[in-house]
C-alpha positions as protocol buffer text, in pm:
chain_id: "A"
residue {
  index: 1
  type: UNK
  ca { x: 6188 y: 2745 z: -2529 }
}
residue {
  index: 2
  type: UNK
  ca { x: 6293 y: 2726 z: -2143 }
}
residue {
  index: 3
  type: UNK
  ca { x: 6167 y: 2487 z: -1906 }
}
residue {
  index: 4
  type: UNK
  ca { x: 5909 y: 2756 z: -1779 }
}
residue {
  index: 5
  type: UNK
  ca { x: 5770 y: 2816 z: -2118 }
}
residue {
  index: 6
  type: UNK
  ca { x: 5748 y: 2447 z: -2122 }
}
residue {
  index: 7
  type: UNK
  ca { x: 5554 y: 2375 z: -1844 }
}
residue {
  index: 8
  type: UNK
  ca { x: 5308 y: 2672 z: -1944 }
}
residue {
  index: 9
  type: UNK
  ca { x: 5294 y: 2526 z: -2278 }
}
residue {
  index: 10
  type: UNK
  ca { x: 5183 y: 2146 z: -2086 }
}
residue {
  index: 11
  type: UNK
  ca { x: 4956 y: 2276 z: -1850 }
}
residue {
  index: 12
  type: UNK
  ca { x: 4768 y: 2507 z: -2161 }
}
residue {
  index: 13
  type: UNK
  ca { x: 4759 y: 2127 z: -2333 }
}
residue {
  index: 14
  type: UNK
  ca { x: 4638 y: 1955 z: -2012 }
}
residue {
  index: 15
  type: UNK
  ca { x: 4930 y: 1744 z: -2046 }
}
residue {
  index: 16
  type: UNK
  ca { x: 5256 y: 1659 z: -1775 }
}
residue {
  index: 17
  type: UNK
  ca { x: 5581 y: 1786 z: -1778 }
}
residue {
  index: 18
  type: UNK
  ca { x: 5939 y: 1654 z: -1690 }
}
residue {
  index: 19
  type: UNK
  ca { x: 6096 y: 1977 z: -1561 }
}
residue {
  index: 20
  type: UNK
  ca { x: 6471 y: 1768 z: -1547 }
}
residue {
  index: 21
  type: UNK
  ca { x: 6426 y: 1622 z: -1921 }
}
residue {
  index: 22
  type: UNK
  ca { x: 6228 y: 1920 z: -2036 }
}
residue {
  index: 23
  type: UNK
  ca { x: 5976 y: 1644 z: -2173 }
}
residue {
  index: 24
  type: UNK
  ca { x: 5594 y: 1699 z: -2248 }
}
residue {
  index: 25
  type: UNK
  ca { x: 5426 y: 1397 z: -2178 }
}
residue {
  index: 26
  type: UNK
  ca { x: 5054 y: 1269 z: -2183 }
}
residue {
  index: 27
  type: UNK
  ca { x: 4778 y: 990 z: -2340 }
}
residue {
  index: 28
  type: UNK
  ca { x: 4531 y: 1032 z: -2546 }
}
residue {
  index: 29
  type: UNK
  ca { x: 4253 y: 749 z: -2699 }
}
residue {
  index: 30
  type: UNK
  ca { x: 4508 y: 525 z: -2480 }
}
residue {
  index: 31
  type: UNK
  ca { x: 4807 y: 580 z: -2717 }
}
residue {
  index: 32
  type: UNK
  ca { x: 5117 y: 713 z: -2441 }
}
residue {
  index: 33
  type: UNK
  ca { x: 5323 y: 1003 z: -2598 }
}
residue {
  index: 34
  type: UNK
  ca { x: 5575 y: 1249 z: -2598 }
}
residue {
  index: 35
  type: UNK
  ca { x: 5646 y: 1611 z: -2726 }
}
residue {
  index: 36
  type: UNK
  ca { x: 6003 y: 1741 z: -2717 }
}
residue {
  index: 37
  type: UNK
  ca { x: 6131 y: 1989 z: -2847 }
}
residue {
  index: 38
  type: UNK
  ca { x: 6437 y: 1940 z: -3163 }
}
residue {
  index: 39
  type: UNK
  ca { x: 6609 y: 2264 z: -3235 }
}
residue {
  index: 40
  type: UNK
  ca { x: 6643 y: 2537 z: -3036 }
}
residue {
  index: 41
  type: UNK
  ca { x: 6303 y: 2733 z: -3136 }
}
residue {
  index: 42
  type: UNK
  ca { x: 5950 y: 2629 z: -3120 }
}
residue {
  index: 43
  type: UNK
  ca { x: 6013 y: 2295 z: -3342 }
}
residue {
  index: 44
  type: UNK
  ca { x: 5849 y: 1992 z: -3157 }
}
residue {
  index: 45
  type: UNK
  ca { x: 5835 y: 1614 z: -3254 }
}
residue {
  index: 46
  type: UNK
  ca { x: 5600 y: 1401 z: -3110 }
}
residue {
  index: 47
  type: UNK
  ca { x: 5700 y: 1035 z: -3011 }
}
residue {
  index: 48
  type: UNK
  ca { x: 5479 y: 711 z: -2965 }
}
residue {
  index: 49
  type: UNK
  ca { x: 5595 y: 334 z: -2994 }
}
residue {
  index: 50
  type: UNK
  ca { x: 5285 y: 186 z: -3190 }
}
residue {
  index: 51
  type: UNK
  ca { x: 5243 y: -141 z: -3404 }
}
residue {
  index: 52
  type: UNK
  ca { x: 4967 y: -326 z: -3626 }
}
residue {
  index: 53
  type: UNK
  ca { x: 4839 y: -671 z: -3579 }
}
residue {
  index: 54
  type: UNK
  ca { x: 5161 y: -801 z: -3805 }
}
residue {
  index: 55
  type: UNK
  ca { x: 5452 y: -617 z: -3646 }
}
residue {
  index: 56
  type: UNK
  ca { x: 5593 y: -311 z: -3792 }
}
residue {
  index: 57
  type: UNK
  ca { x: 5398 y: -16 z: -3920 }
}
residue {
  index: 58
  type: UNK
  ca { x: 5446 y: 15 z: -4319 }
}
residue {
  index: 59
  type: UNK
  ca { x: 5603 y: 355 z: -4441 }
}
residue {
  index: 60
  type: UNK
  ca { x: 5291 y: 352 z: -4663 }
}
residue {
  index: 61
  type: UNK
  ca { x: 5067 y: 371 z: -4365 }
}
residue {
  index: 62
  type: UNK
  ca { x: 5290 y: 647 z: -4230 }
}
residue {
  index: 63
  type: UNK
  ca { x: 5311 y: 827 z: -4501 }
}
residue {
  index: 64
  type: UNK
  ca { x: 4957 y: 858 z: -4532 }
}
residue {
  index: 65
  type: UNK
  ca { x: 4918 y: 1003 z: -4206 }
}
residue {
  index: 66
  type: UNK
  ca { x: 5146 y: 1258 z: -4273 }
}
residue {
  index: 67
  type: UNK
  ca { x: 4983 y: 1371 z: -4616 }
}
residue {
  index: 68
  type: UNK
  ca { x: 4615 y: 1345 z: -4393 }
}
residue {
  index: 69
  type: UNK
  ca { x: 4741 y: 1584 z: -4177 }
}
residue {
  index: 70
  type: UNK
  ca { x: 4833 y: 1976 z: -4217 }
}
residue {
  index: 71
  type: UNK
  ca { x: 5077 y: 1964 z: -3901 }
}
residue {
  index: 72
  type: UNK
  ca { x: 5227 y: 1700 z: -3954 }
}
residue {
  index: 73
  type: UNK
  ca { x: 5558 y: 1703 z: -4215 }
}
residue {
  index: 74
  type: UNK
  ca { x: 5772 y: 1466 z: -4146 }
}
residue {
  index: 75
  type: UNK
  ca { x: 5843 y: 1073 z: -3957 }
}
residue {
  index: 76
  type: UNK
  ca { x: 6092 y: 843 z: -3882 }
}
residue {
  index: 77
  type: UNK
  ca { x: 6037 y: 547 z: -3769 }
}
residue {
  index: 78
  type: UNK
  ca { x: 6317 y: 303 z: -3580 }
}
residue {
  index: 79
  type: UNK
  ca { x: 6144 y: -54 z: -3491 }
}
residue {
  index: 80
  type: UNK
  ca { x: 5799 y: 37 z: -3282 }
}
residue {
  index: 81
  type: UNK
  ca { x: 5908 y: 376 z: -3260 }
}
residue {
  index: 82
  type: UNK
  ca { x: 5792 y: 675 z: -3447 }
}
residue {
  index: 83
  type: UNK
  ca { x: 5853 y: 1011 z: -3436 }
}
residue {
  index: 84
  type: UNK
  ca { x: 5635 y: 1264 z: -3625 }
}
residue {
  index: 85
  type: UNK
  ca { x: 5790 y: 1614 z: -3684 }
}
residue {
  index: 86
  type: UNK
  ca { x: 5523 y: 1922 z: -3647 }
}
residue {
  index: 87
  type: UNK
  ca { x: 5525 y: 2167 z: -3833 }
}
residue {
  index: 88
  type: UNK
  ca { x: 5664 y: 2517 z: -3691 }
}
residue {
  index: 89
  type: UNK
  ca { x: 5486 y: 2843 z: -3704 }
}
residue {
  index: 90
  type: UNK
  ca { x: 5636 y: 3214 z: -3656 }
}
residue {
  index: 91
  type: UNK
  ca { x: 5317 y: 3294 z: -3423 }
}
residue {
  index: 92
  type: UNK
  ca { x: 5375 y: 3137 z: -3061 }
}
residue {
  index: 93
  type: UNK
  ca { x: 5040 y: 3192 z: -2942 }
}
residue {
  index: 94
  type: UNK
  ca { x: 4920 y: 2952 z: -3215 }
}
residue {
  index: 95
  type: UNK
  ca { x: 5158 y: 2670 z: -3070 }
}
residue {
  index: 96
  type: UNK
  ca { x: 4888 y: 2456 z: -2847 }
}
residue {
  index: 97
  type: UNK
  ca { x: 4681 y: 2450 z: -3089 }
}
residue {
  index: 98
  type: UNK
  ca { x: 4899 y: 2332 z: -3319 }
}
residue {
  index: 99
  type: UNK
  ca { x: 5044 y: 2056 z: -3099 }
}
residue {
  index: 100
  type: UNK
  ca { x: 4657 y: 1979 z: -2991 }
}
residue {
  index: 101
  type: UNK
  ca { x: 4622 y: 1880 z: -3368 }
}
residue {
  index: 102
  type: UNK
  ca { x: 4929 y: 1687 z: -3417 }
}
residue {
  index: 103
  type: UNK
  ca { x: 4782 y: 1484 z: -3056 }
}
residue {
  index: 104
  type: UNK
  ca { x: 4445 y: 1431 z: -3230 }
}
residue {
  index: 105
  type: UNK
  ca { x: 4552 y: 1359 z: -3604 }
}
residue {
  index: 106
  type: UNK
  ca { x: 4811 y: 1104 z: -3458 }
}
residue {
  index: 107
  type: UNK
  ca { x: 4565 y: 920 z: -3163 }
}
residue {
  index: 108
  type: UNK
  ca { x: 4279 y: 925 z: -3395 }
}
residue {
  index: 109
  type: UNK
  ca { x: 4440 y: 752 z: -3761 }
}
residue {
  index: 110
  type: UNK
  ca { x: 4630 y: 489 z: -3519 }
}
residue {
  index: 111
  type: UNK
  ca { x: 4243 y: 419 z: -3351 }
}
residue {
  index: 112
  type: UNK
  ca { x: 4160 y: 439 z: -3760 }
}
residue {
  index: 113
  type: UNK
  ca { x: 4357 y: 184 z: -3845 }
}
residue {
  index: 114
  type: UNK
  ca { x: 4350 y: -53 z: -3571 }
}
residue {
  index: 115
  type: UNK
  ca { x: 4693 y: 25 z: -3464 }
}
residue {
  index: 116
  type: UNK
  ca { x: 4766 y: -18 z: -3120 }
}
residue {
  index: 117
  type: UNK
  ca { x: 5068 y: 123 z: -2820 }
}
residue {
  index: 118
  type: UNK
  ca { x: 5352 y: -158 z: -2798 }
}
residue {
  index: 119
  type: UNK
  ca { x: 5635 y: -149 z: -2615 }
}
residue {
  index: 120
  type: UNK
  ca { x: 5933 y: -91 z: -2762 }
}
residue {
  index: 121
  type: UNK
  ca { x: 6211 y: -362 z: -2738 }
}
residue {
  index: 122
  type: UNK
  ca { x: 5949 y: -635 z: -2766 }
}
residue {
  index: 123
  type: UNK
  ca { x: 5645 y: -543 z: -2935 }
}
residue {
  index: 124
  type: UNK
  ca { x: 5427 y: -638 z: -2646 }
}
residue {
  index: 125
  type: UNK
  ca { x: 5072 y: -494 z: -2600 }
}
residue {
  index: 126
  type: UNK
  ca { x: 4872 y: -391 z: -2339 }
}
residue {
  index: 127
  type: UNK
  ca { x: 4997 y: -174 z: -2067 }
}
residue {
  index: 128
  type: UNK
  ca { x: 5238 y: 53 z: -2216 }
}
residue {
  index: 129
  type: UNK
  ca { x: 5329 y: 356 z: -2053 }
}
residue {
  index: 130
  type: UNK
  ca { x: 5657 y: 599 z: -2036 }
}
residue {
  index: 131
  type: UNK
  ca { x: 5912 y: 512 z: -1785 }
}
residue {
  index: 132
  type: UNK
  ca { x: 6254 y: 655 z: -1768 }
}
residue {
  index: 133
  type: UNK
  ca { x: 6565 y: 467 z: -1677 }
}
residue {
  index: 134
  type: UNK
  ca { x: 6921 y: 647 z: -1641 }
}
residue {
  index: 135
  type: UNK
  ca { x: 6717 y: 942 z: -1794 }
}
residue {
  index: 136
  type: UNK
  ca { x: 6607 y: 749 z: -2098 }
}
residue {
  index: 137
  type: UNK
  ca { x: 6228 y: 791 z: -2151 }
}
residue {
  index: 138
  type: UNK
  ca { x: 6126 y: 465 z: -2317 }
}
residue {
  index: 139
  type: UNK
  ca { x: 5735 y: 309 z: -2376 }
}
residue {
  index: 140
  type: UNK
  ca { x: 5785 y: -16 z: -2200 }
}
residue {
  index: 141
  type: UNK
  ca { x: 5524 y: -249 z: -2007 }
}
residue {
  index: 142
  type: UNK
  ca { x: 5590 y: -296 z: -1624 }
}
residue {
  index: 143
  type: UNK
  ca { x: 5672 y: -674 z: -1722 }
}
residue {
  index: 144
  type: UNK
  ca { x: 5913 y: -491 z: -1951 }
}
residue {
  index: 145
  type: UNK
  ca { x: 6036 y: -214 z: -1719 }
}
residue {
  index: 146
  type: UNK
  ca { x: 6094 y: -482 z: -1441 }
}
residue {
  index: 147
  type: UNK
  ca { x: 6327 y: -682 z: -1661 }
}
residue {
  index: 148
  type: UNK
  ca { x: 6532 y: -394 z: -1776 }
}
residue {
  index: 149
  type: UNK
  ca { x: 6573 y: -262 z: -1400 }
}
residue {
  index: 150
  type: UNK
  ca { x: 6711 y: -624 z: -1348 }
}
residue {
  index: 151
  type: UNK
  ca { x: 6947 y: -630 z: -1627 }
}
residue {
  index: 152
  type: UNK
  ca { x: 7053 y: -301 z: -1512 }
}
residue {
  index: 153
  type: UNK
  ca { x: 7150 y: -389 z: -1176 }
}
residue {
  index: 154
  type: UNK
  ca { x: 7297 y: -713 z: -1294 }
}
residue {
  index: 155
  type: UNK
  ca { x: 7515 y: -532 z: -1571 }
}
residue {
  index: 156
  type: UNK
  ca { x: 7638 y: -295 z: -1234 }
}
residue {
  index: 157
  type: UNK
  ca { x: 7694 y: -709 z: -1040 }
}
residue {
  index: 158
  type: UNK
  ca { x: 7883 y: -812 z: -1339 }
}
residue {
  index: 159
  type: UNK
  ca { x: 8075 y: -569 z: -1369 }
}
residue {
  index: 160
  type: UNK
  ca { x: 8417 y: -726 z: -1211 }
}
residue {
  index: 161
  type: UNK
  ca { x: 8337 y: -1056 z: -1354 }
}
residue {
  index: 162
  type: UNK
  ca { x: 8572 y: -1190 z: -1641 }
}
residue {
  index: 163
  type: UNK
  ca { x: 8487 y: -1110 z: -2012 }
}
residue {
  index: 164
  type: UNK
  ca { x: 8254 y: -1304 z: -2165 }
}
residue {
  index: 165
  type: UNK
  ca { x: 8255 y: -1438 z: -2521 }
}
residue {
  index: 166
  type: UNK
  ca { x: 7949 y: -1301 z: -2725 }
}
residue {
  index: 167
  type: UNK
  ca { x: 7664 y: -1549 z: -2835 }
}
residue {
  index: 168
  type: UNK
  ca { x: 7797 y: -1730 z: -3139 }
}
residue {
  index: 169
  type: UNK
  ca { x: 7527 y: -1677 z: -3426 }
}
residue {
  index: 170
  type: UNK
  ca { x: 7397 y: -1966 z: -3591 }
}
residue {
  index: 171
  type: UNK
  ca { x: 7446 y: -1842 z: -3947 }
}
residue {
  index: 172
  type: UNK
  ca { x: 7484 y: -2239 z: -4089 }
}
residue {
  index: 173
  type: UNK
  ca { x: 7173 y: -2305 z: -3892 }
}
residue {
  index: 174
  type: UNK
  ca { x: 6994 y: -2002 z: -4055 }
}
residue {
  index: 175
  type: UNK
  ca { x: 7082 y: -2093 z: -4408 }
}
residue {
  index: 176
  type: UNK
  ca { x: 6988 y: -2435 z: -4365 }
}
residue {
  index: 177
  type: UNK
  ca { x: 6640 y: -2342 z: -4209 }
}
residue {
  index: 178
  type: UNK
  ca { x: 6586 y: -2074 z: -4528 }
}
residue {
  index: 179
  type: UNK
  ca { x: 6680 y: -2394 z: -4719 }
}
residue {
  index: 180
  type: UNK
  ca { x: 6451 y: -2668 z: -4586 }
}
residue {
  index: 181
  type: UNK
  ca { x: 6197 y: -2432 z: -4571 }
}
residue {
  index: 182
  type: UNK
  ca { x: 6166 y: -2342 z: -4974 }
}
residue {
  index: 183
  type: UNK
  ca { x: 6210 y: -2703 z: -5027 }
}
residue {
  index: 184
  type: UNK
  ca { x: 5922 y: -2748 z: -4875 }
}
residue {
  index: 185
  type: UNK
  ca { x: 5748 y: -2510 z: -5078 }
}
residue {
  index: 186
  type: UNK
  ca { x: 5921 y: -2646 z: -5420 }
}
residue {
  index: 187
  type: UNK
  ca { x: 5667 y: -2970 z: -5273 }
}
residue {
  index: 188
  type: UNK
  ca { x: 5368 y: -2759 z: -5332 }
}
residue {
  index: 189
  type: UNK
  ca { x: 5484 y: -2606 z: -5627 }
}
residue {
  index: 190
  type: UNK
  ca { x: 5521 y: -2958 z: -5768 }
}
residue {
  index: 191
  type: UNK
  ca { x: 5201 y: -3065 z: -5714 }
}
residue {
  index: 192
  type: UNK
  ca { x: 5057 y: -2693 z: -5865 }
}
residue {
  index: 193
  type: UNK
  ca { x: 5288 y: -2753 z: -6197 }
}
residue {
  index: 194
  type: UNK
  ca { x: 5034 y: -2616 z: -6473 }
}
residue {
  index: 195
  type: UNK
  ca { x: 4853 y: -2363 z: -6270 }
}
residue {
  index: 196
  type: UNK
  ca { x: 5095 y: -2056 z: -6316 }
}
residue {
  index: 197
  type: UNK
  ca { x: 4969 y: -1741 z: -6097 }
}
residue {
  index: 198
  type: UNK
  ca { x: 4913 y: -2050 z: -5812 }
}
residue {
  index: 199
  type: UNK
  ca { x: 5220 y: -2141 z: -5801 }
}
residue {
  index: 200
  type: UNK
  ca { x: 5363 y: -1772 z: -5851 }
}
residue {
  index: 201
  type: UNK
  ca { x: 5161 y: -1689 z: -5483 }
}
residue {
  index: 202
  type: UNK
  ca { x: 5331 y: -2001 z: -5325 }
}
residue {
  index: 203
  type: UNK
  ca { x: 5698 y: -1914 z: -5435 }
}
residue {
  index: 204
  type: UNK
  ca { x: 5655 y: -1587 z: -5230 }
}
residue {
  index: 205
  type: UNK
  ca { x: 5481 y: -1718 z: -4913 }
}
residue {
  index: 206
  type: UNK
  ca { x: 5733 y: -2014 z: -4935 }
}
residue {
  index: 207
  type: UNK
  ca { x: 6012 y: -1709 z: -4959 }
}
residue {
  index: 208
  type: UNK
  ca { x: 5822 y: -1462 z: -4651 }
}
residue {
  index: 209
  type: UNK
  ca { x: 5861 y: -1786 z: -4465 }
}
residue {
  index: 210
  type: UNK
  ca { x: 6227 y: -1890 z: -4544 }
}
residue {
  index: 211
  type: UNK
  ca { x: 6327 y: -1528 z: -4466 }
}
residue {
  index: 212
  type: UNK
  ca { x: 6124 y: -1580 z: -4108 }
}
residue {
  index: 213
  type: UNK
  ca { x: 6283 y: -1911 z: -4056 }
}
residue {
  index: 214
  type: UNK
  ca { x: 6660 y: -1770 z: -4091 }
}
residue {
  index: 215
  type: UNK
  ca { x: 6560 y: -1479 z: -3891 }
}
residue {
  index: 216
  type: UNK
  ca { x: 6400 y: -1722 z: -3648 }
}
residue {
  index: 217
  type: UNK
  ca { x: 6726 y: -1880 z: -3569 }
}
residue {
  index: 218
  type: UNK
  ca { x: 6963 y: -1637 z: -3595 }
}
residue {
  index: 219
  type: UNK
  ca { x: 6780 y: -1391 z: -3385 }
}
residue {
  index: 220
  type: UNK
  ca { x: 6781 y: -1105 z: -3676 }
}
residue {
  index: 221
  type: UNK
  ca { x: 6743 y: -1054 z: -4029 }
}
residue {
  index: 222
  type: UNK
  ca { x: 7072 y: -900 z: -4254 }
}
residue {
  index: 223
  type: UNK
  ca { x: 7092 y: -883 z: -4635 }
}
residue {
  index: 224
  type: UNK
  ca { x: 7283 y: -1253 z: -4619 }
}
residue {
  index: 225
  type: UNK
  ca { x: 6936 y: -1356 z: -4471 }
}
residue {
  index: 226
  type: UNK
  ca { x: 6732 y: -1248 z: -4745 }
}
residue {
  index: 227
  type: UNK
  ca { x: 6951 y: -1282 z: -5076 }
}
residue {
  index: 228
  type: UNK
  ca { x: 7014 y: -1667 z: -4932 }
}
residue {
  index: 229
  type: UNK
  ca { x: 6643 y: -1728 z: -4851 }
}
residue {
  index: 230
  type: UNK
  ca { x: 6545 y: -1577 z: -5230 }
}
residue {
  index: 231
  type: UNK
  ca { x: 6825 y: -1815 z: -5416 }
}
residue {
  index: 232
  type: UNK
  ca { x: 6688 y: -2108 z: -5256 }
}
residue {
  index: 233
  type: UNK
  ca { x: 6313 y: -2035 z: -5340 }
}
residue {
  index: 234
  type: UNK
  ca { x: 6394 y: -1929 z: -5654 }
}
residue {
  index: 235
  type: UNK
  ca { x: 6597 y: -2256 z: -5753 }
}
residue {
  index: 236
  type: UNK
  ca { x: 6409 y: -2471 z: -5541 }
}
residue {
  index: 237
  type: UNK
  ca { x: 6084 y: -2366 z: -5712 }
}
residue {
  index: 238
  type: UNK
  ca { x: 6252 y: -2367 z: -6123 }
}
residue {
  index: 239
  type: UNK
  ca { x: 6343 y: -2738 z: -6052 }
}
residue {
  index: 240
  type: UNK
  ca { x: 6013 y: -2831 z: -5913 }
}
residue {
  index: 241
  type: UNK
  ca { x: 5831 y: -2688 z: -6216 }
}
residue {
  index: 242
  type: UNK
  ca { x: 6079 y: -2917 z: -6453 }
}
residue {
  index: 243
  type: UNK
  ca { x: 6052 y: -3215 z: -6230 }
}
residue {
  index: 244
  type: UNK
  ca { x: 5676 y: -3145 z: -6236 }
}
residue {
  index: 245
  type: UNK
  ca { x: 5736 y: -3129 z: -6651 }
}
residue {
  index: 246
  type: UNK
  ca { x: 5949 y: -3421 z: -6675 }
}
residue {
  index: 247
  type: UNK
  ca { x: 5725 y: -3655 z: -6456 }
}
residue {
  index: 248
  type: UNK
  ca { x: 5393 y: -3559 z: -6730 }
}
residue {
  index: 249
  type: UNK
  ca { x: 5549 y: -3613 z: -7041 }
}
residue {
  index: 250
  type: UNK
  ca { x: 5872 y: -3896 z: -6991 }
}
residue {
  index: 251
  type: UNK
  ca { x: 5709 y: -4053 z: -6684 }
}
residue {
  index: 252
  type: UNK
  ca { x: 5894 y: -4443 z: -6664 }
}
residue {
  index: 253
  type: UNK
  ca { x: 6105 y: -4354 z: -7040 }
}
residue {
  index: 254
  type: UNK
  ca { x: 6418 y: -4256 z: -6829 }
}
residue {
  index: 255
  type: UNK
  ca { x: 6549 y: -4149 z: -6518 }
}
residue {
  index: 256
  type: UNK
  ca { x: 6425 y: -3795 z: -6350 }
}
residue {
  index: 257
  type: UNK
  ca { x: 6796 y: -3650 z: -6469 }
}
residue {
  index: 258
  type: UNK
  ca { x: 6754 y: -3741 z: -6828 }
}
residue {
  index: 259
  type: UNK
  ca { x: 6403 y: -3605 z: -6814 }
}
residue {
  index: 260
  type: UNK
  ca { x: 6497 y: -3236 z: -6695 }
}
residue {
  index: 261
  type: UNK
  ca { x: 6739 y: -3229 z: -6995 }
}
residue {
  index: 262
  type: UNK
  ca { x: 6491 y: -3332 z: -7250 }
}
residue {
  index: 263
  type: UNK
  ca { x: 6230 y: -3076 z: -7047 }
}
residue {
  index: 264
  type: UNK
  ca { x: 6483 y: -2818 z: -7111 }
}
residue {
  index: 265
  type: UNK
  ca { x: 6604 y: -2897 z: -7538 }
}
residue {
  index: 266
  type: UNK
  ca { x: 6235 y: -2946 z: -7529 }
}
residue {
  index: 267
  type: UNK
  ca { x: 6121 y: -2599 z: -7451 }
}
residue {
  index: 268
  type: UNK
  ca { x: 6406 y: -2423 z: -7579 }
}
residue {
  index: 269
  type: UNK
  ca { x: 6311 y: -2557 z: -7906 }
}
residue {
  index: 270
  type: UNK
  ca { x: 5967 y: -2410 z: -7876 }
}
residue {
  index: 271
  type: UNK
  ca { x: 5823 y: -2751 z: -7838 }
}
residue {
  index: 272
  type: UNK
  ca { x: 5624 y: -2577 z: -7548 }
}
residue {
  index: 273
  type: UNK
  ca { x: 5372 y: -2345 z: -7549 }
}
residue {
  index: 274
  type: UNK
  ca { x: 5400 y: -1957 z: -7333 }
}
residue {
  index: 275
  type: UNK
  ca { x: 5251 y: -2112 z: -7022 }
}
residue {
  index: 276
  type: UNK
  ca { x: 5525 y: -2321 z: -6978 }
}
residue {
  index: 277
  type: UNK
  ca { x: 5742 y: -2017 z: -6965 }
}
residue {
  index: 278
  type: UNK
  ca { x: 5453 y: -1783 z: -6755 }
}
residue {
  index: 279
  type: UNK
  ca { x: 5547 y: -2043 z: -6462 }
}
residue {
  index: 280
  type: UNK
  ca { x: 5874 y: -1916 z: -6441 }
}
residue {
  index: 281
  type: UNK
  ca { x: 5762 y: -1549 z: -6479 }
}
residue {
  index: 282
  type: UNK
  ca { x: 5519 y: -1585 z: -6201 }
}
residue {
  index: 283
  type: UNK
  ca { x: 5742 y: -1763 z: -5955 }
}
residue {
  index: 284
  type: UNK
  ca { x: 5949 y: -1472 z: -6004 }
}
residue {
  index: 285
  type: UNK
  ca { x: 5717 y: -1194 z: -5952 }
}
residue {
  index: 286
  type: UNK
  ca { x: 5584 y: -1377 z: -5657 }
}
residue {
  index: 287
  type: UNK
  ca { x: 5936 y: -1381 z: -5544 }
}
residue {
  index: 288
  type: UNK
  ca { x: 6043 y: -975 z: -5564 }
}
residue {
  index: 289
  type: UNK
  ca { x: 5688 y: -928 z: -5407 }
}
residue {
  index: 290
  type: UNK
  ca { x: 5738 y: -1126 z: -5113 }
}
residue {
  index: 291
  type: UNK
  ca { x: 6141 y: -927 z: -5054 }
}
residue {
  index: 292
  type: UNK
  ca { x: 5933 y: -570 z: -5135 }
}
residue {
  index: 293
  type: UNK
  ca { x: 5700 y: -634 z: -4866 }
}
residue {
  index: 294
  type: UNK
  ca { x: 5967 y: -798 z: -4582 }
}
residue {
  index: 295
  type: UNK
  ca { x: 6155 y: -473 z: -4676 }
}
residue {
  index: 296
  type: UNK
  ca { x: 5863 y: -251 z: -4612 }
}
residue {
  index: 297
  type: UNK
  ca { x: 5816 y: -373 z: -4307 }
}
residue {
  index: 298
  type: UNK
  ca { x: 6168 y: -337 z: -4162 }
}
C-alpha cells in the first residue's frame, strides 16, 4: 500500500499516521500501538511493548491469544516487545475491519489478563507512549525518552574522546552468588530431610533464585548462568539430604565424612526404604521445573 492508502486506511480506523515512516499509530483501553505494514501487499503486524506483574509475558499466554483470535496468526516476541502478525485477506475493503479486530482482540485479552504497557528497555510502567528517535519508533516513558535523548547527544560529545575499555563482567562474582545462594537453600533442605515433595519445591525456588542472583550481578543471564546455578542446587541439595541422613541414624558414632559413606553402602544395599530415594527424585523434578519456567520467561 502507498502512503495515501495509508493514511485513508488510519483515518477509516480513527487512528494517526506517520506519513515519513508510513506508521499507523493509536491507543486503545490505554495499551499504545502500532500497525505497519511487512511485505509489500496488505500484510500488517501490529506492535505493543506489554508485560505482567513478573516481567516477561509467557509464550503460553501468547499463544493463547493467538488461538482466541481469528485475525490473529502469528507473534514474536523480543523482551517487552511483541508483534502479532494479522492475518491477510484478498478483499481490501474488508481490511479496517480486520485490523479493528486485531486492535480489540489484542487491548481487550492484555486488560483480561492484567497485563499492562511497559516500556521497552526497562520494563517500567505507567506512562508509556511511542516516541521516535533517529526514526526509530520505540514505547518508552518520558523518564525513559529523556535519558535516551541524553545518551544520544553524549554518544555525538564523545565521539573524539579516546576508546574506552568495555565494563569487565563479573562472571567469578556471578558463580559465586549462584553458589552461596543454593547453599543457602541446601540449609532448608536440611532441616526438611524426610519430607520429600517439600524439599523437591525448595530445590527449585532455591535454583529460580541462584539463577536471579548470577543474573543480578552480571547484569544478564547466558546458558553458563543457568547450567552453573542448576549444578550447585543440585549438589548442594544431594549432600544436604545425606548430611540430613547421616546426622539421624550415626549422630556422635563418627565424624559427618564417615557418616555420608555409611549413608551411601547403606542405601545402596537396600537398607533404606523408596522414600529415601523419592528425595532425590523430587529435588530433581523441582530442579528442571524451576530451568522450564526461567526459560519460558526469556
Amino acid at each position: 500500500m502507498n502512503k495515501r492508502e495509508l493514511a485513508e486506511l488510519a483515518l477509516d480506523l480513527g487512528l494517526d499516521f506517520d506519513k515519513e515512516s508510513g506508521i499507523i499509530y493509536g491507543r486503545r483501553r490505554d495499551y499504545a500501538f502500532y500497525l505497519e505494514t511487512i511485505t509489500d501487499g496488505d500484510e500488517f503486524a501490529i506492535f505493543f511493548s506489554v508485560r505482567c506483574e513478573q516481567g516477561y509475558i509467557g509464550r503460553d499466554t501468547l499463544e493463547a491469544l493467538i488461538n482466541d483470535s481469528e485475525v490473529l496468526i502469528d507473534f514474536e516476541r523480543a523482551g517487552y516487545n511483541l508483534a502479532c502478525q494479522i492475518l491477510a485477506d484478498q478483499d481490501r475493503d474488508l481490511l479496517p475491519d480486520i485490523l479493528e479486530e486485531a486492535i480489540e482482540d489484542c487491548t481487550r485479552y492484555f486488560e483480561e489478563k492484567g497485563l499492562v504497557s511497559a516500556c521497552e528497555k526497562t520494563g517500567e510502567t505507567g506512562d508509556v507512549d511511542l516516541y521516535q528517535i533517529k526514526g526509530d519508533w520505540l514505547f518508552l516513558t518520558p523518564s525513559s525518552y529523556e535519558r535516551m535523548v541524553s545518551i544520544s547527544q553524549d554518544k555525538v560529545t564523545k565521539r573524539s574522546l579516546p576508546h574506552q575499555s568495555p565494563q569487565k563482567i563479573h562472571y567469578f562474582l556471578g558463580v559465586l552468588g549462584a553458589f552461596l545462594t543454593s547453599l543457602l537453600g541446601a540449609c532448608l533442605v536440611f532441616f526438611l530431610t524426610g519430607a520429600s515433595l517439600a524439599m523437591g519445591f525448595i530445590s527449585g525456588f532455591t535454583l529460580l533464585f541462584s539463577i536471579a542472583c548470577y543474573e543480578k550481578i552480571v547484569k544478564g543471564i547466558s546458558v553458563l548462568g543457568i547450567v552453573v546455578s542448576f549444578f550447585f542446587t543440585l549438589a548442594m541439595s544431594f549432600v544436604a539430604v545425606q548430611i540430613g541422613y547421616a546426622n539421624s541414624f550415626y549422630q556422635g558414632e563418627c565424624n559427618i565424612l564417615q557418616a555420608i559413606i555409611a549413608i551411601n553402602e547403606a542405601a545402596l544395599s537396600g537398607q533404606f526404604g523408596l522414600n529415601y530415594w523419592l528425595h532425590y527424585l523430587y529435588i530433581i523434578l523441582g530442579c528442571v521445573s524451576a530451568v522450564k519456567v526461567h526459560i519460558k520467561s526469556l
